[in-house]
C-alpha positions in Angstrom: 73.9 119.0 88.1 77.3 117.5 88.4 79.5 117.8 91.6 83.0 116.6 91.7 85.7 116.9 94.3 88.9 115.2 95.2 89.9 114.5 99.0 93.8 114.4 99.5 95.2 111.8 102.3 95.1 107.9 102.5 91.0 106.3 102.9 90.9 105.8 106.2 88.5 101.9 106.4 85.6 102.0 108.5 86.8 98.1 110.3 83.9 96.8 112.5 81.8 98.3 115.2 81.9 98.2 118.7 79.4 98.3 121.4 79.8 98.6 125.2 77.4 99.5 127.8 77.5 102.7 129.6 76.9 103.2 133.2 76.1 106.4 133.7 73.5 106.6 130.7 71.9 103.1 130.5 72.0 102.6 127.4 74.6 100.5 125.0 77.4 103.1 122.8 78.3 101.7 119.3 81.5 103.2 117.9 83.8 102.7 115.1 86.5 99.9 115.6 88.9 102.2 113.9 89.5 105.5 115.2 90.7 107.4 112.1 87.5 106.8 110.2 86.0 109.7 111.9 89.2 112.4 111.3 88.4 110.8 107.7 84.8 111.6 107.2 85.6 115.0 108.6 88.1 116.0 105.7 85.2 114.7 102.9 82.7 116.5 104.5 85.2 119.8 104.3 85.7 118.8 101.0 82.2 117.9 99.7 80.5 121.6 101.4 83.8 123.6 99.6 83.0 121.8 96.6 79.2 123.3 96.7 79.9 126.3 98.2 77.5 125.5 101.4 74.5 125.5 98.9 71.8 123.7 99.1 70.2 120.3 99.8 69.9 117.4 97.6 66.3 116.6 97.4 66.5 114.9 94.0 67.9 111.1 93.7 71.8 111.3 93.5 74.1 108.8 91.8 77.2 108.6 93.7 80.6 107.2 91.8 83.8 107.0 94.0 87.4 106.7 93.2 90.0 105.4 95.6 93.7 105.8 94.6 95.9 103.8 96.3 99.6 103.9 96.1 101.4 100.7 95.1 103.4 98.9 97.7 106.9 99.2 96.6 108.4 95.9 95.0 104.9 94.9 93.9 104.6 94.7 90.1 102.1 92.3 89.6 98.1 91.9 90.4 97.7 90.2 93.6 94.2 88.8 93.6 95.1 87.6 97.5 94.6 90.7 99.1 92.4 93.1 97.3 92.1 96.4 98.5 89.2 97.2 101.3 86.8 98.4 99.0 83.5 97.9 101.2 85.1 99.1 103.7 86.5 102.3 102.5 82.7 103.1 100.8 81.3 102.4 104.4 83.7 105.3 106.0 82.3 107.8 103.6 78.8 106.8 103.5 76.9 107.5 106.9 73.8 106.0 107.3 
């Protein structure tokens, strides 16, 4: 079985996490440093269940391959080997663990 799908929009990164302690629960809350990541995983979730037609689980091993497209800045003609782009941290606001 092959699935493929494209997602439209810029990759939102995952960034860091944060944790603070909350009073009224007791316990410590860990969210995501950036608060798009979640808008993000929302539209590739959308996109991923349209492009199976809200079938049915995975049980079998599944290879993942992922493509980010990124626009190029404008005046930037070469390779900049400075700043790569995030890609760790756009896999991590896909993947959820």
């Amino acid at each position: 079985m092959r699935l493929e799908f494209f997602v439209p929009g810029l990759a939102k990164t995952q960034g860091s996490k944060k944790a603070f302690y909350n009073n009224k629960t007791g316990r410590a809350m860990i969210v995501d440093d950036n608060p798009k990541t979640k808008q993000w995983r929302s539209t590739v979730n959308w996109y991923a269940n349209r492009a199976m037609n809200r079938g049915f689980l995975i049980k079998d091993p599944v290879r993942l391959i992922l493509t980010f497209w990124r626009e190029r800045r404008s005046g930037d003609f070469r390779i900049s080997w400075k700043c790569p782009p995030p890609r760790r941290r756009n896999l991590r606001s896909v993947l959820i663990f």
